[in-house]
MIFISE-232386 format. One line per 8 residues: number of its first residue (from 1); for each residue x, y, z of C-alpha. Coordinates in steps of 0.25 Angstrom, whole numbers, plus 2048, in hexadecimal, padded with zeros to 3 digits. Example, Ala and Ser with C-alpha at 12.3 -4.5 7.8 and 13.67 -1.06 7.14 Angstrom:
BEGIN
1> 831/7EE/81F; 837/7FC/81D .
END
This chain:
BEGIN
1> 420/53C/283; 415/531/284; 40F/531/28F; 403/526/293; 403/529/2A3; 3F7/522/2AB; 3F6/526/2B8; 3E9/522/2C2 .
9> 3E7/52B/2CC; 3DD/52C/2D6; 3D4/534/2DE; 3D6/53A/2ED; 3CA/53F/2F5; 3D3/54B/2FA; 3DE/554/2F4; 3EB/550/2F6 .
17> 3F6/55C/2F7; 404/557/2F6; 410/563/2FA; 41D/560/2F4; 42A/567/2F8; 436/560/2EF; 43E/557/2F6; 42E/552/2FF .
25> 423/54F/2FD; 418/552/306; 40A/54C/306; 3FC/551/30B; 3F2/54B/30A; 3E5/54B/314; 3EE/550/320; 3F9/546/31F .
33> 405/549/31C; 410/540/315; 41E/544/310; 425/53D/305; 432/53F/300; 435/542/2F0; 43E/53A/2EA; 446/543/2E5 .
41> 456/545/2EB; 456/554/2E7; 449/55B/2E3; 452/563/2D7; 456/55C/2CA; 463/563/2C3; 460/56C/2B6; 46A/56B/2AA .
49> 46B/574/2A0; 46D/56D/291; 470/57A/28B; 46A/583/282; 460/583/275; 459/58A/26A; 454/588/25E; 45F/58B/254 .
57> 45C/57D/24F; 450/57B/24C; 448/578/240; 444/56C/239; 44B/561/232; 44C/558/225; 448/54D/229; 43B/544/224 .
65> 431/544/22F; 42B/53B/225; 434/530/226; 432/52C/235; 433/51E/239; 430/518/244; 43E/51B/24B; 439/528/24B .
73> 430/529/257; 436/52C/263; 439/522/26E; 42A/522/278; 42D/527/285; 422/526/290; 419/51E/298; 40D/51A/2A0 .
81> 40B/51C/2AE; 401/513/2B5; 3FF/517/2C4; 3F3/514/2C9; 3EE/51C/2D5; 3E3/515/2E0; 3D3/51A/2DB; 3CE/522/2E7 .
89> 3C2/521/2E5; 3C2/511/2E8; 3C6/516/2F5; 3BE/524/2F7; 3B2/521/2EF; 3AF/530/2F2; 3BA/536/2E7; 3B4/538/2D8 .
97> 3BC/530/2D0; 3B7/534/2C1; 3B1/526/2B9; 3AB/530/2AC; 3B2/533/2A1; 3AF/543/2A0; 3A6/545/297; 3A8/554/292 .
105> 3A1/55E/287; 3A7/55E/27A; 3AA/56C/276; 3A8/572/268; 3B4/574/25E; 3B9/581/256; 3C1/585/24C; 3BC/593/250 .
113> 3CC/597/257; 3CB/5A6/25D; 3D7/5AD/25F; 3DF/5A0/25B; 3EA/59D/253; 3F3/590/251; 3FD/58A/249; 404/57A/247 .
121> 40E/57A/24F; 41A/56D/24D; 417/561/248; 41B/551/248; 422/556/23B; 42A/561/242; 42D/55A/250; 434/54D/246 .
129> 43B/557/23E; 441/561/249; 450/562/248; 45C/567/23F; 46B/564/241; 46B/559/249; 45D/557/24D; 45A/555/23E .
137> 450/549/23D; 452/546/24C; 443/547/252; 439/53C/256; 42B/53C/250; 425/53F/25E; 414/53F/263; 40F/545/269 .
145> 415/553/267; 412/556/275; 410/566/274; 416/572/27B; 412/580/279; 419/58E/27F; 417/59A/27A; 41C/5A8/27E .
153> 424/5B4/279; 41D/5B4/26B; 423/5A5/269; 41A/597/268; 424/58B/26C; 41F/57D/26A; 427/570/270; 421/562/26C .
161> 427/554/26B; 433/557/265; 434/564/261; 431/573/263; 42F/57F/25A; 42D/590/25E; 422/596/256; 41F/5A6/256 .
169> 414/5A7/25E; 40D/5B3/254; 410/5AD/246; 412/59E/24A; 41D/59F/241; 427/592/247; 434/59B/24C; 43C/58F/250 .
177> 43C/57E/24F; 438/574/24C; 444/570/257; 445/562/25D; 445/563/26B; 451/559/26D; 458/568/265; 453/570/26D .
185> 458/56A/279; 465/567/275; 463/558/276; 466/54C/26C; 45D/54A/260; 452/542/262; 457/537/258; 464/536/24D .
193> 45E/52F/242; 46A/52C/23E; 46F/527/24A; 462/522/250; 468/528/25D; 45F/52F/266; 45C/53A/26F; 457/53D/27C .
201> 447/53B/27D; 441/546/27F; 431/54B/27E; 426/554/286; 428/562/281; 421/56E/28A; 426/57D/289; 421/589/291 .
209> 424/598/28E; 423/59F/29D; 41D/5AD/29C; 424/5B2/2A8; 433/5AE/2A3; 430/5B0/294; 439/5A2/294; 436/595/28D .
217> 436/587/292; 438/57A/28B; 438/56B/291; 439/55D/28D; 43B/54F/293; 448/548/28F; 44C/53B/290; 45C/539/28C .
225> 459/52C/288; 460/52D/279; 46C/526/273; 470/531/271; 47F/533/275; 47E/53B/284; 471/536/289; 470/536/297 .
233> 463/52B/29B; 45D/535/2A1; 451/53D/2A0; 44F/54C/2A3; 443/557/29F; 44A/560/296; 446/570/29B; 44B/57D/28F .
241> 449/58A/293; 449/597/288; 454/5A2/28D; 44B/5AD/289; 43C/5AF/284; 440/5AB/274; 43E/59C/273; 445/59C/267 .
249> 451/59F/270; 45B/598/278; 456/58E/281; 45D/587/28E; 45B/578/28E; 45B/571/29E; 459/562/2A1; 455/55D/2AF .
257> 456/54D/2B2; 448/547/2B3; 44E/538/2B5; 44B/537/2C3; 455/52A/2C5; 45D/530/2D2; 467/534/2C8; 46C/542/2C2 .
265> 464/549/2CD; 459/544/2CB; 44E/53E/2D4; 44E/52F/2D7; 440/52B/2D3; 43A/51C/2D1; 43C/515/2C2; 444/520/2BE .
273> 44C/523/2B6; 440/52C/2AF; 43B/537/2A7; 433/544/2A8; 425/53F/29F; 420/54D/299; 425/557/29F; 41B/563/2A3 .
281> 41D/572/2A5; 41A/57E/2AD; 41F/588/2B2; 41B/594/2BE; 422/5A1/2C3; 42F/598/2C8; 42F/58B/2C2; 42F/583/2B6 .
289> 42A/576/2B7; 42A/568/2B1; 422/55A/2B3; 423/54E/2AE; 41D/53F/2B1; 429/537/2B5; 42B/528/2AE; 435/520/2B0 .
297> 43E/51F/2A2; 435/511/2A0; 42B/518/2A1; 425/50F/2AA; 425/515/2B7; 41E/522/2B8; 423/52C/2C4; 419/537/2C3 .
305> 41A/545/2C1; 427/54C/2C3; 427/55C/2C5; 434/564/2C2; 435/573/2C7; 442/57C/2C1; 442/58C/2C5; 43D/593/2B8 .
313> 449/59F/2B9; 450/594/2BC; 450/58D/2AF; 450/59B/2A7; 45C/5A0/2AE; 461/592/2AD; 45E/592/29D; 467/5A0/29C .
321> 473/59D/2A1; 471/59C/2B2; 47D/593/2B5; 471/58B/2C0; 467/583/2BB; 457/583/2C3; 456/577/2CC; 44C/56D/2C8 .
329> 441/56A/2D1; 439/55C/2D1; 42F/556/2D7; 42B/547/2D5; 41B/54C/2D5; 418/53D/2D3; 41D/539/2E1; 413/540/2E6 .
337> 406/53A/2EB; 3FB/53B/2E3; 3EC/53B/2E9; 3EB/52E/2E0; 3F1/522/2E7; 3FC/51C/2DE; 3F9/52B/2D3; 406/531/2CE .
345> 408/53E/2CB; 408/541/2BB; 408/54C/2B1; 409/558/2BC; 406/561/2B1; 40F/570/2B7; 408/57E/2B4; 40C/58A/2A9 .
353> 408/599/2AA; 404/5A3/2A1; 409/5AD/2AA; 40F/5AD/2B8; 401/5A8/2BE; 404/5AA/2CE; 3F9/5AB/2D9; 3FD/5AF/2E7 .
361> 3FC/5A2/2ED; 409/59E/2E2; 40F/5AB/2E6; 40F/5A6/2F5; 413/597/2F0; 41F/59E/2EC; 41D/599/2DC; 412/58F/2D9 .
369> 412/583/2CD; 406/57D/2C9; 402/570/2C3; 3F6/568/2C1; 3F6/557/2BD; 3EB/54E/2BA; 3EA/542/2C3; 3E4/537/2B8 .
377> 3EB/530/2B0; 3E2/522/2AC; 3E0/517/2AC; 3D7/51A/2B6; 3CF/523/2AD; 3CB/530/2B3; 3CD/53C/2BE; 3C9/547/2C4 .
385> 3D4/550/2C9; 3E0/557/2C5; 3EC/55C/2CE; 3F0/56A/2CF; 3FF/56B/2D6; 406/578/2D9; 418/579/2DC; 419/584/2E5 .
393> 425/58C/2E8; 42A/58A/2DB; 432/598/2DD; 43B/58F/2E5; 43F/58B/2D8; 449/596/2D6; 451/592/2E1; 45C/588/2E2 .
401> 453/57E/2EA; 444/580/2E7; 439/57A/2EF; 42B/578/2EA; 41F/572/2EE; 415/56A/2E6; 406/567/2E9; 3FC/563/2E3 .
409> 3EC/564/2E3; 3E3/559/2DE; 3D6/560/2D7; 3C7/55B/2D3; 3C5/55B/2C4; 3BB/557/2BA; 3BF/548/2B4; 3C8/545/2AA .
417> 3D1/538/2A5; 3DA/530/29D; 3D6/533/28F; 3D5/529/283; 3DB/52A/275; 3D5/534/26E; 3CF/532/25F; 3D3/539/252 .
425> 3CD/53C/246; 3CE/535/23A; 3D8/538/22F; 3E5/535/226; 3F0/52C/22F; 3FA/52A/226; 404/524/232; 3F8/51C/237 .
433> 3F4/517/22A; 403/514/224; 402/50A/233; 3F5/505/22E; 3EF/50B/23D; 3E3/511/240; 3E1/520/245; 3E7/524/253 .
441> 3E3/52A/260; 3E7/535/266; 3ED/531/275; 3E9/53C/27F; 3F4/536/28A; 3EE/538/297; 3E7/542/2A0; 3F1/54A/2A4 .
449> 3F3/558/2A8; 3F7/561/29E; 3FC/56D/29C; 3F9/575/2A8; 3FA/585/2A9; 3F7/590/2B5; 3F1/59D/2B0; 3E7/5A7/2B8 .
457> 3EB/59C/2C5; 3E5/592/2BE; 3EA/584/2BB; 3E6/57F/2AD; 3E6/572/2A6; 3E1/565/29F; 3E2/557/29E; 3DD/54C/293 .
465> 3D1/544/298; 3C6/53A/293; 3B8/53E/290; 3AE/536/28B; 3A0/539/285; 396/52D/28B; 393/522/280; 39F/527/279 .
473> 3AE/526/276; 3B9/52C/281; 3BF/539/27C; 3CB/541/280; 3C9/54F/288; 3CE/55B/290; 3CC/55D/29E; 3D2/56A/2A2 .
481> 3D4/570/2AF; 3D4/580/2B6; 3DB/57F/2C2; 3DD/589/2CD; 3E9/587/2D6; 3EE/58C/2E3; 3F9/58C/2EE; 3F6/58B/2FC .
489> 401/588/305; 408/586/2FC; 402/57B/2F5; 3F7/57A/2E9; 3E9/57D/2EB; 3E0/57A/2DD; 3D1/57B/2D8; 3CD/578/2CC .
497> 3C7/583/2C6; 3C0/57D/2BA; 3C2/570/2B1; 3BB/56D/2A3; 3BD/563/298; 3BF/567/289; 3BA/55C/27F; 3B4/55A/272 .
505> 3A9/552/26F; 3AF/545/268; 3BB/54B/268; 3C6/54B/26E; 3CE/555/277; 3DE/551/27B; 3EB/558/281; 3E6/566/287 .
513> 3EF/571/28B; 3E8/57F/290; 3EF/58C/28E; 3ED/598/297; 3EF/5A6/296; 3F0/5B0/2A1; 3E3/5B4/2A2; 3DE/5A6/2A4 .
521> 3DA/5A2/297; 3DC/595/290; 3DB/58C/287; 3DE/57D/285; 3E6/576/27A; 3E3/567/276; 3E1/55F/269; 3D4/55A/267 .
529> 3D2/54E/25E; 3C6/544/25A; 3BE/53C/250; 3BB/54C/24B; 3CA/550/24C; 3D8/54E/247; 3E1/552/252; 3DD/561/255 .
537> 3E4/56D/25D; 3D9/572/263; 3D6/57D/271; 3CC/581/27A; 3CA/58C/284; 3C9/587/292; 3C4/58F/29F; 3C7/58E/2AE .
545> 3B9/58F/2B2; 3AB/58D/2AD; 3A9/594/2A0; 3A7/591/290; 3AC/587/28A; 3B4/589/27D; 3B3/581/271; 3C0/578/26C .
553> 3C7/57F/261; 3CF/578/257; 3DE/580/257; 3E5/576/24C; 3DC/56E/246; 3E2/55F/244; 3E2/55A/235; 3E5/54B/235 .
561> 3E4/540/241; 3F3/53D/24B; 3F8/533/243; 408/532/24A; 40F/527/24C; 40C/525/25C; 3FE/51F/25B; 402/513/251 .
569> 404/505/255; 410/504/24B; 416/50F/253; 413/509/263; 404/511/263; 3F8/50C/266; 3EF/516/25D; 3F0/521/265 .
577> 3F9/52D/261; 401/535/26A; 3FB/542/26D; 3FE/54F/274; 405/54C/27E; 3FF/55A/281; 3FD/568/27B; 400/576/280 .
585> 3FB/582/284; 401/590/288; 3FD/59E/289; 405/5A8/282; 409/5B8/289; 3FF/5BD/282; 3F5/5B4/287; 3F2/5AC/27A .
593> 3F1/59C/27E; 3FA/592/274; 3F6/584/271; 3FE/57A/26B; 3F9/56A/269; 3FB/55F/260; 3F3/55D/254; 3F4/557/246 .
601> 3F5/55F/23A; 3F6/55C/22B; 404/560/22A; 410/55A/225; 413/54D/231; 41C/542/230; 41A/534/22E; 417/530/23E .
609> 410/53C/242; 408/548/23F; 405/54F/24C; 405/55F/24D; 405/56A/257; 3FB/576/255; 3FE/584/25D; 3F1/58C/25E .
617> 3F1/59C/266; 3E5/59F/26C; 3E2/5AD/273; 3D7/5AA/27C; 3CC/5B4/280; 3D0/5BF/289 .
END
């Protein structure tokens, strides 16, 4: 979904710690104490089974992707938020509020791939040609693909913007799909053709295998906003869970209202109704968990983040057969106080696991979820921290009325920000040319968090930042973060335990992702693109401590420049192509890492885009 979310924040001289128990929020800061109340009727919103699924019809149709018109890209969802916090450091001159662009060594680039292997993964081609029966000639042309990963049980399953396909794991061989993610989860197509009626909106793949279960989980934001006949209005994020540990199986399928208008269950909260904005995964010994940035269906009014909480033996029992469905936990995170006057919370981005990963301070917290989120967003242009949050209790989650509690920890970083367009290099544009426009930019969105995992009790992650060289043109970088997290009375304590940028030199490096194993050991997916490069897949080693440094390899090499339909004035762009909106990374049973990120092959594309995916397998060093 598009996202252009600016939020300035601001610096505090102290820590802030804010406890949440659903149903109150209590506030510490220096001493004083301040209770709010959530504005939530009922902490539990009401799971509804859809049914089941499987991939029985998959494949690809016969229609012409080379026929696409203008009619042909989906409706664009999403919005801006401006929320402008106060500059501390107006009012304590004594805080460090960043003014310098970082300015970062450039690392070398290889070809030279050890115990690496790869393969293209779908394309623009496949996502617009998914579908038979019914879904035949039904898809958008979609960009970004916006890509998910899972990998367990000998399977590789990839989700992007609209569609998903299995591959076997050893022979990369595809087992299953391309399948239109309207098909898969039993909703209307996307658009009749004939017709002209469409289907619910729906966007933002991630998936996750969990190691302990050995089951799979899919989600998606939707938005039943079709003409289709039985569209209800509203808006819900869409959860599928795998009834054994083969995803080319049967599948349960389970909704959960995200409207927040008072009605349906649902919360009563300001500008609504709204929609979940990208929903993020993760997942611990009890819970499964889902964040999104809530904007109203305007997209005008931005309501922070929204966390979601549903017992993990819940859902699997739920998705073979149990007659009662998990409740669902939420908690409106952006009402609460940030330590930037007028911030909101955004993007609080939940934590995976390679493995069960529990210390005895979660033991004692009776289950522990943890999360980090950026606190930058522009157009004040620069940061220095990072929030590590913790849900404890989360065993509550199997009972009928959970409690949890939520803090967080505001921790010192190195500085990063609101990165610019990043350049491409030259080539063959046919779209671009037939437009009679010049050659596009990449648009790294924002300095988010990404994709967050907990490995060796270690949180890790990245976001998009600036860098500059002095006398020289801002690039796009990686700012990457080792966090160590712990519980203390039941609330997060966090250190960082090392931070490091990735960057090449005129380059530029967007949209990381680390995978990590259970031994610790990781590696970061991300594209690297510049006046040297055509769109690349590309990863590098990263460390939670001083160490070497490893050099940038290039996993699938990019062919020709982005050239979709997003970027050009004829289509509503402004020269800058979608990209991302993230890549993926996840460590296998064996302890092999799996990368997957969009790049831009020379292979068979439509007329309005020519975006692939690349799927690289690394086995780092013991």
């Amino acid at each position: 979904m598009k996202d252009k979310k600016h939020v300035v924040l601001v610096v505090m001289s102290t820590a802030m710690l804010v406890a949440l128990v659903i149903g109150m929020f209590t506030v510490f800061r220096q001493g004083a104490i301040k209770a709010v109340h959530a504005a939530a009727p009922s902490p539990y919103l009401t799971l509804t089974r859809l049914g089941n699924s499987s991939f029985a019809s998959s494949g690809v149709g016969n229609a012409s992707g080379n026929n696409d018109t203008k009619t042909d890209i989906a409706p664009d969802v999403g919005g801006d938020y401006h929320v402008h916090g106060i500059n501390s450091a107006s009012i304590k001159p004594n805080n460090t509020v960043p003014t310098v662009n970082p300015n970062p060594n450039g690392r070398k680039v290889t070809t030279n791939n050890q115990n690496f292997t790869g393969f293209p993964g779908l394309t623009h081609l496949d996502q617009r040609l998914a579908g038979t029966g019914i879904y035949t000639n039904t898809q958008f042309s979609l960009e970004p693909p916006d890509q998910g990963l899972c990998v367990g049980k000998g399977y590789v399953v990839e989700p992007i913007n609209n569609a998903l396909a299995i591959y076997n794991a050893s022979s990369h061989a595809l087992v299953a799909g391309p399948t239109p993610l309207s098909a898969f989860f039993g909703l209307a197509p996307e658009i009749d053709r004939n017709t002209g009626i469409t289907g619910p909106f729906i966007s933002d793949p991630k998936c996750y295998f969990d190691p302990s279960t050995h089951h799979w989980f899919l989600t998606e934001l939707m938005l039943d906003n079709g003409t289709n006949a039985g569209a209800s209005g509203r808006n819900f994020n869409l959860v599928a869970v795998s009834q054994t540990s083969d995803p080319t199986g049967t599948w349960a399928v389970f909704k959960f209202d995200v409207t927040d208008d008072g009605l349906n269950g649902t919360p009563s909260h300001a500008n609504c109704p709204c929609y979940g904005d990208q929903p993020l995964i993760g997942a611990d010994r009890y819970g499964f968990y889902i964040s999104t940035n809530e904007f109203n269906n305007a997209s005008t009014a931005f309501n922070g983040a929204q966390l979601y909480a549903i017992s993990k033996w819940g859902l699997i029992n739920a998705a073979a057969g149990s007659s009662t469905n998990p409740p669902v936990v939420t908690i409106n995170a952006g009402a609460i106080p940030t330590p930037d006057v007028g911030g909101i919370w955004y993007s609080i981005q939940p934590a995976t696991s390679p493995k069960d990963d529990v210390s005895w301070q979660e033991n004692i917290s009776y289950g522990t979820e943890y999360f980090l989120s950026s606190l930058q967003f522009g157009p004040a242009p620069l940061d220095n921290r990072i929030a590590a949050w913790a849900l404890t209790n989360t065993e509550s989650l199997n009972q009928n009325n959970p409690k949890v509690n939520l803090s967080f920890k505001v921790i010192r970083t190195k500085t990063y920000g609101q990165p610019l367009p990043a350049v491409q290099k030259s080539g063959p544009t046919p779209l671009g040319t037939s437009l009679g426009e010049p050659l596009l930019q990449l648009n790294p969105n924002d300095d988010r968090m990404n994709q967050v995992v907990y490995a060796d009790h270690t949180l890790w992650s990245g976001v998009n930042t600036i860098i500059q060289t002095p006398g020289s043109d801002p690039r796009v970088g990686i700012l990457y973060f080792a966090v160590h997290p712990w519980i203390d009375d039941n609330a997060i304590k966090a250190e960082l335990a090392y931070d490091a940028y990735i960057a090449v030199n005129g380059e530029n490096v967007l949209f990381p992702s680390i995978g990590v194993n259970t031994n610790g050991k990781a590696i970061m997916s991300f594209t690297l693109v510049g006046p040297d490069y055509f769109p690349t897949a590309a990863y590098t080693r990263v460390y939670s401590s001083n160490g070497s440094t490893d050099k940038v390899h290039i996993a699938g090499a990019g062919q020709l420049p982005e050239d979709g339909f997003s970027g050009y004035v004829a289509y509503g762009g402004s020269g800058v192509a979608r990209w991302g909106d993230y890549s993926a990374a996840v460590a296998d049973e064996n302890g092999n890492i799996w990368l997957a990120t969009e790049y831009i092959p020379d292979s068979p594309r439509t007329l309005l885009a020519n975006w692939g995916t690349f799927i690289s397998r690394v086995t780092p060093d013991k």
